[in-house]
Backbone as CSV, one residue per row, in Angstrom:
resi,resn,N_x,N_y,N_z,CA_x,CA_y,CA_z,C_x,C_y,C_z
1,UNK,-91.779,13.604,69.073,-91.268,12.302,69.477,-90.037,11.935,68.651
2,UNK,-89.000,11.575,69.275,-87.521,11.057,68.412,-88.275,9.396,68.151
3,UNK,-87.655,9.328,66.997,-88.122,8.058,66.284,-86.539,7.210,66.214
4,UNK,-85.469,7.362,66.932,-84.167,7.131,66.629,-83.934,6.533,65.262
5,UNK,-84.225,7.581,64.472,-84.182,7.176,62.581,-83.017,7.952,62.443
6,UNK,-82.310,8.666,63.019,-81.509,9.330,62.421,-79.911,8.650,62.172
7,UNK,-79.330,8.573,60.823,-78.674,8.155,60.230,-79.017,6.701,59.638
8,UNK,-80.152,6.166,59.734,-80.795,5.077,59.164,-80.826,4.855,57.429
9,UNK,-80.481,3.435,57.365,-79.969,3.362,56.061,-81.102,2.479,55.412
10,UNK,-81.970,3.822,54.341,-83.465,3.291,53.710,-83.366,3.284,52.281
11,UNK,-84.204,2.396,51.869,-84.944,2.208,50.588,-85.915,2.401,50.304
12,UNK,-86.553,3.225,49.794,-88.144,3.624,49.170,-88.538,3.181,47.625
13,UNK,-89.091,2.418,47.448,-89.202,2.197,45.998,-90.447,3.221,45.334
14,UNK,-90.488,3.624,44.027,-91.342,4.637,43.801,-91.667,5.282,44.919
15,UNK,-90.138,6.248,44.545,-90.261,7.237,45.836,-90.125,8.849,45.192
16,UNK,-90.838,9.070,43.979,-90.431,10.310,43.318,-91.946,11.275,43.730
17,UNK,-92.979,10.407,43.508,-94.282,11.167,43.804,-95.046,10.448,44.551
18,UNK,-96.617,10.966,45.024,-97.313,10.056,45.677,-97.493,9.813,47.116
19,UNK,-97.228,8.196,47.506,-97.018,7.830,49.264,-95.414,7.630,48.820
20,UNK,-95.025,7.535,47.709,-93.579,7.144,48.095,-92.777,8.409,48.442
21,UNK,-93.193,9.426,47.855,-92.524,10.721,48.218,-92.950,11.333,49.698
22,UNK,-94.309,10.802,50.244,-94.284,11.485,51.511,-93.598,10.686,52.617
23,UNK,-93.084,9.114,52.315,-92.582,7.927,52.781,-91.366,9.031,52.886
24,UNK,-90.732,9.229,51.638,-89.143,9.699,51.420,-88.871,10.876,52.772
25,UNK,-90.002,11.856,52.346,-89.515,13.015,52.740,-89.744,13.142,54.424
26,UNK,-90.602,11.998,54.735,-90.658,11.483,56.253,-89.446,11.071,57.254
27,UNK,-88.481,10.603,56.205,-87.255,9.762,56.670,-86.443,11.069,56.595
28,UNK,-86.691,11.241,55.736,-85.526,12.631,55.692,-85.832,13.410,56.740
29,UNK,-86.964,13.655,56.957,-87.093,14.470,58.056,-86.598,14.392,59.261
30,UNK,-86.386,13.016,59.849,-86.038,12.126,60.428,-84.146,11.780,60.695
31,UNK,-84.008,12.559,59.682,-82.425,12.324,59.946,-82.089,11.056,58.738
32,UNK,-82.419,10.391,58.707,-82.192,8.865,57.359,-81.456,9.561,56.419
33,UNK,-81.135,8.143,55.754,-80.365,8.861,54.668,-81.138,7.417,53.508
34,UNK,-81.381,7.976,52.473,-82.052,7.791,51.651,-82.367,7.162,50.468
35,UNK,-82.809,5.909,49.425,-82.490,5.939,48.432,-83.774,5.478,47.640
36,UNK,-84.424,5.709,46.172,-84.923,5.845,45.866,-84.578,5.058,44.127
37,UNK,-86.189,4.414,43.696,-86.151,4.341,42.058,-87.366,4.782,41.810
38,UNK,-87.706,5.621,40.473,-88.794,5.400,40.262,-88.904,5.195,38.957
39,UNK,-90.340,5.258,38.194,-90.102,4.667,36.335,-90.305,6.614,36.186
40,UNK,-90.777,7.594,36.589,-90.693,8.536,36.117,-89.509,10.013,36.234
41,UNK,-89.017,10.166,35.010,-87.287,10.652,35.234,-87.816,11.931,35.621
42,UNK,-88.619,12.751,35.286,-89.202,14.076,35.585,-89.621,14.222,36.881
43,UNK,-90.382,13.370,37.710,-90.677,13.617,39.175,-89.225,13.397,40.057
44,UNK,-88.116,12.513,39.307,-86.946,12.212,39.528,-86.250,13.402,40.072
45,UNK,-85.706,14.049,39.187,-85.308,15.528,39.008,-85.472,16.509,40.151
46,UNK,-86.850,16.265,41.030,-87.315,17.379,41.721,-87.336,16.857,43.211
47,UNK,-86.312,15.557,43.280,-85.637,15.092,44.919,-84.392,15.655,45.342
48,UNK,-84.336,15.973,46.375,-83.326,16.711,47.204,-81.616,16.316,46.177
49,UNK,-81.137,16.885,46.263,-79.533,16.413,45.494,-79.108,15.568,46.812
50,UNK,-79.080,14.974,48.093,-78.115,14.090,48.237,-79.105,12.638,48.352
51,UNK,-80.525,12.542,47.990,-81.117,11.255,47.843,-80.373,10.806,46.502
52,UNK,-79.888,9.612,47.045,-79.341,8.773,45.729,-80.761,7.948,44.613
53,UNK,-80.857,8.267,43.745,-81.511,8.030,42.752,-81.688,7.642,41.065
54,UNK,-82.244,6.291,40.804,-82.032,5.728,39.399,-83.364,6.141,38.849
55,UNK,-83.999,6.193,37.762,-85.194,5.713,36.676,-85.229,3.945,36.971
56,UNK,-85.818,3.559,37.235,-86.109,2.084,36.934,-87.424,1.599,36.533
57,UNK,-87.502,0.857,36.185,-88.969,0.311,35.658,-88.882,-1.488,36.997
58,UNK,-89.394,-1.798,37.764,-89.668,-2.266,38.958,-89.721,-3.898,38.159
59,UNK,-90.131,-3.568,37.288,-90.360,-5.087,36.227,-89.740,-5.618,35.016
60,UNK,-88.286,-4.510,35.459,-87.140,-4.708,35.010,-86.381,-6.119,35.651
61,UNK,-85.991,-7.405,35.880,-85.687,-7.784,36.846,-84.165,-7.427,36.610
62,UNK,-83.550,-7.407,35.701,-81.867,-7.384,35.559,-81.576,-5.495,36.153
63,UNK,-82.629,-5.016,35.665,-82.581,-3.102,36.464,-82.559,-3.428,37.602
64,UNK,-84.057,-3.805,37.959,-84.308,-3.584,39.525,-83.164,-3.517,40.705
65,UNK,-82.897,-4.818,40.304,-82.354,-5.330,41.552,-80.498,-5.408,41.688
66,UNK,-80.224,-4.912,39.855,-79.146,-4.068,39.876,-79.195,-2.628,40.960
67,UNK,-80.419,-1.946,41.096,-80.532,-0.409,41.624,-80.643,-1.456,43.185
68,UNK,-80.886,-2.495,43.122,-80.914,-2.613,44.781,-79.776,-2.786,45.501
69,UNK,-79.008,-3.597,44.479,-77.660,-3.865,44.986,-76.687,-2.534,45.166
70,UNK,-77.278,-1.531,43.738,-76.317,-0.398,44.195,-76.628,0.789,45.286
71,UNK,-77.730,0.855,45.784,-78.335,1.442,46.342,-77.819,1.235,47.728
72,UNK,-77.711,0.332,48.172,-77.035,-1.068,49.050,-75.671,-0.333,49.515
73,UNK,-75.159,-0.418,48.399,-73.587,0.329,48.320,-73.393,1.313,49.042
74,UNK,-74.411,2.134,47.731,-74.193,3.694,48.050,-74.247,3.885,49.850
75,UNK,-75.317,3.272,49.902,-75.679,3.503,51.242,-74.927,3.398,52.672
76,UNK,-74.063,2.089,52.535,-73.322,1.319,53.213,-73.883,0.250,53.908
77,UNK,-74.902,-0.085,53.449,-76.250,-1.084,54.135,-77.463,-0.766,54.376
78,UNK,-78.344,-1.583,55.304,-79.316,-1.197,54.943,-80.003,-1.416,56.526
79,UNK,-81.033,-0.735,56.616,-81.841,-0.591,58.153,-83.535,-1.080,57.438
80,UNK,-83.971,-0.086,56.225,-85.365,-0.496,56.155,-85.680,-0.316,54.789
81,UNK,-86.404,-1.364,54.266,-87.132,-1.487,52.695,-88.032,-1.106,52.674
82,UNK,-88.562,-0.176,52.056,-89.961,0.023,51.672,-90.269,-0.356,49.974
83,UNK,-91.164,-1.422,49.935,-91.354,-1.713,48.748,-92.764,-0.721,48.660
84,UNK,-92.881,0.026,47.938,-93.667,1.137,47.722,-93.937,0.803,45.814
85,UNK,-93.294,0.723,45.312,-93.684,0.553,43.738,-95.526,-0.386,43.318
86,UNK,-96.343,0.437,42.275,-97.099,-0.070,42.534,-97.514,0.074,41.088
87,UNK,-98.841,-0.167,40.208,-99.922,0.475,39.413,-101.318,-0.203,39.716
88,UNK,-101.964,0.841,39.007,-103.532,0.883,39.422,-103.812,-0.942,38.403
89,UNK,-103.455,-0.870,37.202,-103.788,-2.181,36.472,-105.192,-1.881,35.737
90,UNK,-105.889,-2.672,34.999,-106.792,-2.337,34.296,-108.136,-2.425,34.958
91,UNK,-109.055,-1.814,34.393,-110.317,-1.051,35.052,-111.220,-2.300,34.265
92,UNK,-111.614,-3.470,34.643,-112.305,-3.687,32.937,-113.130,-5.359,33.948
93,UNK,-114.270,-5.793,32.779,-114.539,-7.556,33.330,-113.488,-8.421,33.742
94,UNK,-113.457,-8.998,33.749,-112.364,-10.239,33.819,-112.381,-10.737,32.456
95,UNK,-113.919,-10.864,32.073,-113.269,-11.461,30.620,-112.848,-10.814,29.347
96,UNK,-112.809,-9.495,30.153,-112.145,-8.352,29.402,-110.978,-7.810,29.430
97,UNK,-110.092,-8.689,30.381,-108.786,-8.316,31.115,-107.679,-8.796,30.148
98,UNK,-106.920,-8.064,29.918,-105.798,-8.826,28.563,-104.274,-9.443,28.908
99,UNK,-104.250,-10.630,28.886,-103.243,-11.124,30.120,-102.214,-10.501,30.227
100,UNK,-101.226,-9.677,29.476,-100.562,-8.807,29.108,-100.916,-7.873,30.740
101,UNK,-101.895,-6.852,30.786,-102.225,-6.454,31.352,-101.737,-6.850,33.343
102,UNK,-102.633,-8.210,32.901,-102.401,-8.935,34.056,-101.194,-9.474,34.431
103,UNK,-100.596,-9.693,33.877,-98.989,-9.775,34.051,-98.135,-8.525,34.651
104,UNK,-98.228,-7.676,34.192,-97.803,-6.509,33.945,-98.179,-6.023,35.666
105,UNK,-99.442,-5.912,36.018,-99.555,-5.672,37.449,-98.943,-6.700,38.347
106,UNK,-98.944,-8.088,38.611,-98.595,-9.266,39.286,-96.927,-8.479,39.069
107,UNK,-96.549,-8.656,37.837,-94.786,-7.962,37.776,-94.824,-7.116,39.127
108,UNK,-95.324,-5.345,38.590,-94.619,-4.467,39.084,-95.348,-4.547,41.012
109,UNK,-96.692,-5.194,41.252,-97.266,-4.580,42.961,-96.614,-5.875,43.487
110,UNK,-96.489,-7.093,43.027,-96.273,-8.289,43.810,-94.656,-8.973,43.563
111,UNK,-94.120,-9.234,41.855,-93.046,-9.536,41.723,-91.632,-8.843,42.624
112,UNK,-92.136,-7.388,41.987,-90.924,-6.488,42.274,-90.894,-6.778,43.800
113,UNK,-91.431,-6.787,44.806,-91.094,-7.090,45.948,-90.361,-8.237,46.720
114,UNK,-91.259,-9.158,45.949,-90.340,-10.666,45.647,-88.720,-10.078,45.539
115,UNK,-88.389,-9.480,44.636,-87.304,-9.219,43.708,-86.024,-8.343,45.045
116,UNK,-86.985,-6.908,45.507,-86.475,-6.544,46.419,-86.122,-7.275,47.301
117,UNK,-86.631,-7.817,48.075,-86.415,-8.667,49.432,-85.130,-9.616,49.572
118,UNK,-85.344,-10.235,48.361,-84.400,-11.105,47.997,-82.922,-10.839,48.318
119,UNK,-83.049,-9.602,47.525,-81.443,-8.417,47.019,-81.029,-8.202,47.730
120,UNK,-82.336,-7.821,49.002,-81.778,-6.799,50.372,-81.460,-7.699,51.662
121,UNK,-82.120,-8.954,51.669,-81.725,-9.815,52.730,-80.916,-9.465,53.616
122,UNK,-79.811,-10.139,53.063,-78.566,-10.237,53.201,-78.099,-8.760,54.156
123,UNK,-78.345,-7.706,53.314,-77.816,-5.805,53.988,-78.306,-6.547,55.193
124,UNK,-80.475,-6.515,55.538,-80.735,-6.506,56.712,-80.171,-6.864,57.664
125,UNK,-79.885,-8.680,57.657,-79.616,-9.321,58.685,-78.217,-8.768,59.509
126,UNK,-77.799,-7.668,58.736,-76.452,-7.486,59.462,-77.163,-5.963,60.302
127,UNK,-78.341,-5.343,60.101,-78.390,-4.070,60.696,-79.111,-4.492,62.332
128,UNK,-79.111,-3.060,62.894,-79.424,-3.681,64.273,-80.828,-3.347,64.426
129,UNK,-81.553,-2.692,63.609,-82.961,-2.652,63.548,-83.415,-2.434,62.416
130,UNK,-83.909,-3.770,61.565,-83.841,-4.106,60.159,-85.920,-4.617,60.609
131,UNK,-86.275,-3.788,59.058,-87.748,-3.723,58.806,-88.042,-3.897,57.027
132,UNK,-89.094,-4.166,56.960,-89.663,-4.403,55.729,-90.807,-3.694,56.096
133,UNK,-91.406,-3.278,54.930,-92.647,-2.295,54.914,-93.618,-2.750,53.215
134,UNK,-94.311,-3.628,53.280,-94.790,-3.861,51.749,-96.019,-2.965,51.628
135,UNK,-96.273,-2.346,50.578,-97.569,-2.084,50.565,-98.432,-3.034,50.125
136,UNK,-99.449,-3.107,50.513,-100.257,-3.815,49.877,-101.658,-2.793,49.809
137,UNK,-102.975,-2.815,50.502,-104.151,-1.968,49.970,-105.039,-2.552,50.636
138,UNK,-106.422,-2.160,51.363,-107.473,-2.452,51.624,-108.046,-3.479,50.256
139,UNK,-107.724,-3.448,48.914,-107.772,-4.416,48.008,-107.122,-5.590,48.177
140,UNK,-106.841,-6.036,49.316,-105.844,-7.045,49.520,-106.707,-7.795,51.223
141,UNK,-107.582,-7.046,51.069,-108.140,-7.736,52.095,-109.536,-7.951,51.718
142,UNK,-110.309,-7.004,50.880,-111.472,-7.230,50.507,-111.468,-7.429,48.581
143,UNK,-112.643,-7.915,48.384,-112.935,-8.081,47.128,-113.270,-6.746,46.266
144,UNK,-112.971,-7.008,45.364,-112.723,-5.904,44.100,-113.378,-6.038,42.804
145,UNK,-114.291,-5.364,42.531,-114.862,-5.724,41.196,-114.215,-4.757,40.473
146,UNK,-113.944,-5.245,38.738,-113.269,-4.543,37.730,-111.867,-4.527,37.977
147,UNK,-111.676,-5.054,39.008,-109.843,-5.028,39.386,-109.471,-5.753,39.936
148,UNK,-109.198,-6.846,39.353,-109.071,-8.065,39.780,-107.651,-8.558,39.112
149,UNK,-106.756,-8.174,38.894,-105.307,-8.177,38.749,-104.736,-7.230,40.054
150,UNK,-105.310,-5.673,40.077,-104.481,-5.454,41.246,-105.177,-6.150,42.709
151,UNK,-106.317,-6.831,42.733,-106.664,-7.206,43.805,-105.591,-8.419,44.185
152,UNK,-105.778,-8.996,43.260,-104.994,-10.239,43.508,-103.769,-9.883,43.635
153,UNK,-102.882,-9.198,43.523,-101.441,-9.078,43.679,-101.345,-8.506,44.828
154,UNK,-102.574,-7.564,45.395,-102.499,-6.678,47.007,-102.973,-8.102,47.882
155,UNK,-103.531,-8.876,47.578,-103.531,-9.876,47.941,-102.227,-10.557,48.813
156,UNK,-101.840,-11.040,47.547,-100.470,-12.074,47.491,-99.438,-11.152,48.087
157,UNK,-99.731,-10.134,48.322,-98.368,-9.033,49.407,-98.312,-9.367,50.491
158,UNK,-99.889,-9.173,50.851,-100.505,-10.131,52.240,-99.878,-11.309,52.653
159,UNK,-99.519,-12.196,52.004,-99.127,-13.516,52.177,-97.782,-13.918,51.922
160,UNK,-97.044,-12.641,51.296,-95.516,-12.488,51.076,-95.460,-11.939,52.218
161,UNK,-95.914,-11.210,52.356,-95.381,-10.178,54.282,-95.809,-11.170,55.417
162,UNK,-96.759,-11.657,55.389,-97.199,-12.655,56.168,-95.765,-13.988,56.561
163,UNK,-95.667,-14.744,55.334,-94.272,-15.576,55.271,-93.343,-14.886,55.268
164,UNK,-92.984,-14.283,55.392,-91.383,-13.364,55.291,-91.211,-12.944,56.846
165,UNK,-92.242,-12.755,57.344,-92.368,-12.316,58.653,-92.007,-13.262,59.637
166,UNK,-92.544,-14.960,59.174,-92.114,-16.129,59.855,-90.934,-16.589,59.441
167,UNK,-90.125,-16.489,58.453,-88.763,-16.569,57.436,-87.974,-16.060,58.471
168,UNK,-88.307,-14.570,58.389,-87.168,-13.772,58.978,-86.840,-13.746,60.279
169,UNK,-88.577,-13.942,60.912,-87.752,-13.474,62.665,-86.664,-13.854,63.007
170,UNK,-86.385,-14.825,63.091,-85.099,-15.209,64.192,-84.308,-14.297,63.465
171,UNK,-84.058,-13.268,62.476,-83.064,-12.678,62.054,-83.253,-11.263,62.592
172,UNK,-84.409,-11.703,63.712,-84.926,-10.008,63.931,-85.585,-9.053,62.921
173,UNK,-85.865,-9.383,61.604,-86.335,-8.154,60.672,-87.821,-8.841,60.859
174,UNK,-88.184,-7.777,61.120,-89.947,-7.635,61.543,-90.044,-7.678,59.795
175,UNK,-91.366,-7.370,59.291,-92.033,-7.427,58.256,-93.709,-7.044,58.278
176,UNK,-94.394,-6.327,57.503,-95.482,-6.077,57.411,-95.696,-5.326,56.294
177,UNK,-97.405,-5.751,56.708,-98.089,-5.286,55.319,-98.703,-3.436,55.290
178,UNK,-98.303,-2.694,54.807,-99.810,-1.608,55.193,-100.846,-1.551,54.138
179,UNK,-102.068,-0.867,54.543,-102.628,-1.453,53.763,-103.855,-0.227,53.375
180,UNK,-103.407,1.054,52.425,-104.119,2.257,52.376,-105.322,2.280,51.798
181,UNK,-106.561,3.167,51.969,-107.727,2.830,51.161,-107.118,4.120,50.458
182,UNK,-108.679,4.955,50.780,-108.703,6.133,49.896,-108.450,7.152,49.900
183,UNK,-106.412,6.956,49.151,-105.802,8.069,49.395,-105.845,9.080,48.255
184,UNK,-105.733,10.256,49.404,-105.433,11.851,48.033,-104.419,11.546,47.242
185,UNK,-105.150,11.932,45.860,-103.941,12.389,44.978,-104.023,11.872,43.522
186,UNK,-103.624,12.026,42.343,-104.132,12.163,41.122,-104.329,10.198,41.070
187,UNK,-103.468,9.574,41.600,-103.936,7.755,41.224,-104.849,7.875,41.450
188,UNK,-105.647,8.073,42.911,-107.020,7.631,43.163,-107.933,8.075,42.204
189,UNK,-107.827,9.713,42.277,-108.572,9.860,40.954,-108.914,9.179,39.670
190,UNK,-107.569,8.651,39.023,-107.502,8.283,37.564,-108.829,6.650,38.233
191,UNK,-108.116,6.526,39.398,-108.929,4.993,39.672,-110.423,5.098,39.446
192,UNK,-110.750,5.944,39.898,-112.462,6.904,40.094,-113.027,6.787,39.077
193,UNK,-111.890,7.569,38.222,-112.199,8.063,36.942,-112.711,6.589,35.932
194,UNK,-111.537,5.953,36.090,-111.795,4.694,35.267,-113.024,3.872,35.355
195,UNK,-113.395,4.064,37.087,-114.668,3.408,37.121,-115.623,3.463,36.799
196,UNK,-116.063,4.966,36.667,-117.177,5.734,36.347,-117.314,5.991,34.809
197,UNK,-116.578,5.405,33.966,-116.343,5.290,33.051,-117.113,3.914,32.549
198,UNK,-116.400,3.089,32.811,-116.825,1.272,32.881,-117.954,0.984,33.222
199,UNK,-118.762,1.938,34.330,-119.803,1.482,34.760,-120.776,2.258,34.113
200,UNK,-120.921,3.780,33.346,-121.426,4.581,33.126,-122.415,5.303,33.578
201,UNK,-121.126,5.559,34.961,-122.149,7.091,35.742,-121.140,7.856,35.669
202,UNK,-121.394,8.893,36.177,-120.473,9.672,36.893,-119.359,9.921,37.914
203,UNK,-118.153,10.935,38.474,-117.740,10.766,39.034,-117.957,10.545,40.357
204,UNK,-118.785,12.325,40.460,-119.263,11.805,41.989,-119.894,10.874,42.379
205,UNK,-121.076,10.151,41.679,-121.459,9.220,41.715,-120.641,8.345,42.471
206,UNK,-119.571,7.584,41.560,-118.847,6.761,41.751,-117.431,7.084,43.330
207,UNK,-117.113,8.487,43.953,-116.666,8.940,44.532,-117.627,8.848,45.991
208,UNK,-118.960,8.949,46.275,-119.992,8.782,46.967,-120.151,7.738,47.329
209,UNK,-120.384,6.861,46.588,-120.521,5.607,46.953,-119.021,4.530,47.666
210,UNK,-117.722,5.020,46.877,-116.624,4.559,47.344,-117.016,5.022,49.291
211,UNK,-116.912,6.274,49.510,-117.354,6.513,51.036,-118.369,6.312,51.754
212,UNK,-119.221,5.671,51.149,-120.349,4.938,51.664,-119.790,4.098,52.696
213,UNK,-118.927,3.460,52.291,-118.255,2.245,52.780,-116.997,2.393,54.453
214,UNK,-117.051,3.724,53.870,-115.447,4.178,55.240,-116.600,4.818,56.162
215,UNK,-115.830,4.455,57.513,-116.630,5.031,58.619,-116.001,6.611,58.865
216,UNK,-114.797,6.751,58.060,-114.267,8.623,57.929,-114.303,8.507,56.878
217,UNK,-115.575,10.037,56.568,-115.522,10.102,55.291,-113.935,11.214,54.225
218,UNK,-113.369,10.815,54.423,-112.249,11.634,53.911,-110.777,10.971,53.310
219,UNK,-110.012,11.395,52.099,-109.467,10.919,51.863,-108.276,10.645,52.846
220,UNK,-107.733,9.737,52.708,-106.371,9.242,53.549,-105.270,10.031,52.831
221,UNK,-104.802,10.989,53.485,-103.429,11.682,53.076,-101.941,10.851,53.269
222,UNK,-100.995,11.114,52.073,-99.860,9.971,52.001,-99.309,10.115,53.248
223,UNK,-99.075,11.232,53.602,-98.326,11.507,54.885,-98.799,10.814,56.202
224,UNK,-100.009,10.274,56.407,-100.849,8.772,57.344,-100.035,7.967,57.139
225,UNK,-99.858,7.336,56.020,-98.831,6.317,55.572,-98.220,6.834,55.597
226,UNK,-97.217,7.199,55.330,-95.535,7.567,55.855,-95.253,7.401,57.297
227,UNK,-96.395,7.844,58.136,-95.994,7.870,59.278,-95.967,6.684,60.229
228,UNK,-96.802,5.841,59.363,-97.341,4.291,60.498,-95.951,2.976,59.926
229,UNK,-95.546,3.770,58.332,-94.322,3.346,58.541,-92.955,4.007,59.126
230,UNK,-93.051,4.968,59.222,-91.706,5.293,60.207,-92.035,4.465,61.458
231,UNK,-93.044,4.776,62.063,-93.422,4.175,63.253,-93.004,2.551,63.027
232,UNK,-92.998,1.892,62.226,-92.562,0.666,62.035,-91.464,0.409,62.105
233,UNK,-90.923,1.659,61.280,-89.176,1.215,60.976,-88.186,1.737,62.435
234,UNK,-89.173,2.051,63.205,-88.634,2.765,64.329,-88.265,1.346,65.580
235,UNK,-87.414,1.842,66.258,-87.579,0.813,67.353,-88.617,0.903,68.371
236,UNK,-89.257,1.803,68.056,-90.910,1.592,68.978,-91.974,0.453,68.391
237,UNK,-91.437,-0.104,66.914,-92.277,-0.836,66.250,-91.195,-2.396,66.190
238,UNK,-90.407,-2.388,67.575,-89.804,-3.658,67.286,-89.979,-5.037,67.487
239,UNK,-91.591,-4.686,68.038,-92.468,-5.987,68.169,-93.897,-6.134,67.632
240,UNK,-93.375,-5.246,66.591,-95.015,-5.697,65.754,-94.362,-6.050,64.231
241,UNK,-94.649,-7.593,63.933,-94.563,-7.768,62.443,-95.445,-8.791,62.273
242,UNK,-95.559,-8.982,60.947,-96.231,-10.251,60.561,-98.225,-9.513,60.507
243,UNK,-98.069,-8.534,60.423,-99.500,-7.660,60.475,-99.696,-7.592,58.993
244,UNK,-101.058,-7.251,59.028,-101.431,-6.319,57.920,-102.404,-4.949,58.110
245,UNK,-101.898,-3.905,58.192,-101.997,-2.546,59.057,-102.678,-1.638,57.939
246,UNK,-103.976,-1.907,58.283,-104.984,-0.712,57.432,-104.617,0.950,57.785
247,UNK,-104.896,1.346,56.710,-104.933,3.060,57.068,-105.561,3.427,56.068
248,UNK,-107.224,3.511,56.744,-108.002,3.289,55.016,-109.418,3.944,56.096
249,UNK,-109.789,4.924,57.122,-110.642,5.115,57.411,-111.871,4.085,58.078
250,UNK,-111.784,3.080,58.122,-112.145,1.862,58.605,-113.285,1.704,57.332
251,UNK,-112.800,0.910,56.284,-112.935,0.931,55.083,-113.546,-0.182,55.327
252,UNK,-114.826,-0.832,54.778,-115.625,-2.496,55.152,-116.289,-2.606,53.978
253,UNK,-115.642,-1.729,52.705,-116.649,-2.822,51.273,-115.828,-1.509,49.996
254,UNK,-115.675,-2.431,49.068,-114.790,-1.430,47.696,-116.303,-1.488,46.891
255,UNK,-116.537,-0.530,46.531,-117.223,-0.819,45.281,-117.547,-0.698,44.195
């Protein structure tokens, strides 16, 4: 299927490894042309030579949104944002949570997007099929024990994509949320890991019971997500915004 992406002018945030790299290498595939930050310079290194690419730390605000504006440039405008930048946040009680901590997640899953949007406005409203793509998480729709900083910020994405979606229409830029459960790949793990830790069982344990909950038992591969956002950023997706779009196995309890 042609997705008419080709020569499309994108932004991927934490786009070096992960969903942001299968996001990246989706567009590319696609014909797009490309741009990328991430906080790690080593996964950096190992993107194609003509993706334009900084190191940024997302909760930088004077970085960030310096790399948005130049990115902007490089590009010659802009067609679609993917705010992709994220962290897992701390594994712990609430009254064990160290606000530091909690800051620190609200910054990089919920601020930085704030931050993006802002920067990129302006590019959109001038493209002729202009999209936003936030991540947010099946944690953003259901309750979360032990993680209750990133819940709340997958949350509040919800309700940034939600308003941005009523903001923007008349400017034509759709907006939405996606919203991944349990995807492959070393985060989920470390997430696993942390739990089974805190709670003191085991992994599988704690891996078993997470799929208790999904009606497919199997992890969600990044490349699912990549694709439900191309499909977004596509003009086949030029009348769906203001969603919040699971891709989480039909996921009905975290635990």
């Amino acid at each position: 299927m042609n997705l008419e992406l080709k020569g499309a002018k994108v932004i991927v945030t934490a786009g070096a490894a992960g969903i942001g790299r299968a996001i990246l290498e989706r567009f590319l595939a696609e014909g797009a042309v490309v741009a990328t930050c991430d906080i790690d310079a080593e996964a950096l290194k190992t993107l194609p030579g003509h993706v334009y690419s900084e190191r940024v730390d997302v909760a930088d605000e004077t970085a960030f949104t310096g790399f948005i504006d130049r990115a902007i440039d490089r590009l010659g405008g802009l067609d679609c944002l993917v705010n992709n930048a994220g962290i897992a946040g701390p594994t712990a009680p609430v009254d064990k949570v160290d606000l530091a901590d909690w800051r620190r997640t609200i910054d990089v899953v919920l601020t930085s997007q704030f931050l993006a949007v802002s920067h990129a406005v302006a590019a959109l409203r001038k493209s002729k099929n202009p999209s936003i793509a936030n991540l947010s998480s099946v944690a953003g729709r259901l309750g979360f024990a032990l993680r209750t900083p990133y819940a709340a910020a997958k949350w509040g994405v919800i309700g940034l994509s939600k308003s941005l979606a009523v903001e923007l229409g008349p400017d034509n830029i759709r907006v939405n949320a996606i919203l991944p459960g349990l995807v492959a790949g070393d985060r989920q793990r470390r997430v696993l890991e942390a739990k089974a830790q805190q709670r003191g069982i085991s992994y599988k344990e704690v891996e078993a019971e997470a799929f208790r909950y999904t009606s497919i038992k199997e992890y969600v591969p990044p490349e699912a997500i990549a694709d439900q956002i191309l499909f977004l950023a596509s003009p086949l997706g030029r009348f769906v915004s203001g969603q919040a779009l699971s891709v989480c196995g039909d996921t009905k309890m975290l635990a």
